[in-house]
N, C-alpha and C positions, 0 to 999 in steps of 0.2 A: 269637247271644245278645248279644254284643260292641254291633253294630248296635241291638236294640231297646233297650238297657239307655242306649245315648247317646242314641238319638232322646226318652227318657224323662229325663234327664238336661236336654239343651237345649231342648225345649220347657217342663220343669219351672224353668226359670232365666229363660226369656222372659217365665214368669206370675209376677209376684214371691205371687200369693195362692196357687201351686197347693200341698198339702200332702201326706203320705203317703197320705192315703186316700184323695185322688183320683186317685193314680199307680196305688196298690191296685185302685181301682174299674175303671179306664181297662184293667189287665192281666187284671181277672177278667172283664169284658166280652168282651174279646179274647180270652182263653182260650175262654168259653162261647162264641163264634164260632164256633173253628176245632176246637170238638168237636162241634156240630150238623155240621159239613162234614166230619168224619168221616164221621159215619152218610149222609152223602148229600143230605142238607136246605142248601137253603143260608138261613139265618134271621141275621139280624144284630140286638143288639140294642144301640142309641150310648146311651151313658149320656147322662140327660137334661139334666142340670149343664153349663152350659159350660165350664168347666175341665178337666173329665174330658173334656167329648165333644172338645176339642182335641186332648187327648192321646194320646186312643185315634184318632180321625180322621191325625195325625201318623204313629202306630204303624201303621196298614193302608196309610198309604201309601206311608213304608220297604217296607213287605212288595211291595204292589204295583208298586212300582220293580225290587225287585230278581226278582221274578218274570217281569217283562216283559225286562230285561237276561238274564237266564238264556236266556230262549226266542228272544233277537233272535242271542245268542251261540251258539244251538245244542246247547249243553253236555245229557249223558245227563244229570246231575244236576240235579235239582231241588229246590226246595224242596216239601217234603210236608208235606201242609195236619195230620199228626202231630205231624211235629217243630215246626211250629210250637204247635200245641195245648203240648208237651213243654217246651220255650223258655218261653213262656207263663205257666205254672203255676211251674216253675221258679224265673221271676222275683217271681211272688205269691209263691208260700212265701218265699223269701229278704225280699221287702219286709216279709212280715210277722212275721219273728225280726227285720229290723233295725230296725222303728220301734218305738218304744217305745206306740204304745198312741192316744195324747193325740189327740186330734183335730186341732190347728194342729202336730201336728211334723213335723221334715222331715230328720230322721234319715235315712231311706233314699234320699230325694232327694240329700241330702250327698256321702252312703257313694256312689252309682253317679259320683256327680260327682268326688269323689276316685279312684275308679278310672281315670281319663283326665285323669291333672294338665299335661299337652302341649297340651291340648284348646284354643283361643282363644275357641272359643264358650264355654266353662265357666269361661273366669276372670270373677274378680266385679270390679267398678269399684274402683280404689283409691279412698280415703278422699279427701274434699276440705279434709280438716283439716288444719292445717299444726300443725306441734308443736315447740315450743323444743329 
């Protein structure tokens, strides 16, 4: 969860235009992904927007990183195309108690970004203002 909530975080800091609801969009996308790959279907569907479709394209390929590392390392544990459906949804509902609503906020964008204040990738530029 750690993993998709940063990959969502640093590609949402690289687009200074991306907003809450197209992180929203990018996770419901994903979610209804990896709930067709439940039942068996493998159906994808990339949000049309390119903001979104970054984000979510970002998001599958953390997954398919760490999928491929799993299986090169041999490990019984995997990741199940559930728990990710679970992760997924997970991060929707929480995006959507922490944005407030507005269409340009970035409320939840913030809030994941403030979760990993160590992070290099997530700090923001200082100011170029000088001040007496």
């Amino acid at each position: 969860m750690a993993a998709l909530a940063f990959t969502i975080a640093k590609t949402c800091m690289a687009q200074p235009f991306a907003t809450d609801p197209d992180a929203l969009a990018a996770l419901r996308a994903l979610a209804e992904t990896y709930k067709t790959l439940i039942s068996g279907i493998h159906y994808e569907k990339v949000p049309d927007i390119p903001v979104q479709r970054e984000i979510y394209t970002s998001l599958t390929a953390l997954l398919d990183e760490l999928k491929q590392k799993q299986a090169a390392a041999g490990t019984l544990e995997t990741l199940k195309n559930q728990d990710i459906f679970y992760v997924a949804t997970f991060l929707f509902r929480m995006g959507l108690l922490r944005s407030n609503g507005r269409p340009r906020s970035r409320r939840f964008i913030e809030f994941l970004r403030g979760q990993f204040p160590q992070a290099e990738e997530l700090k923001r530029e200082e100011p170029r203002i000088i001040l007496p």
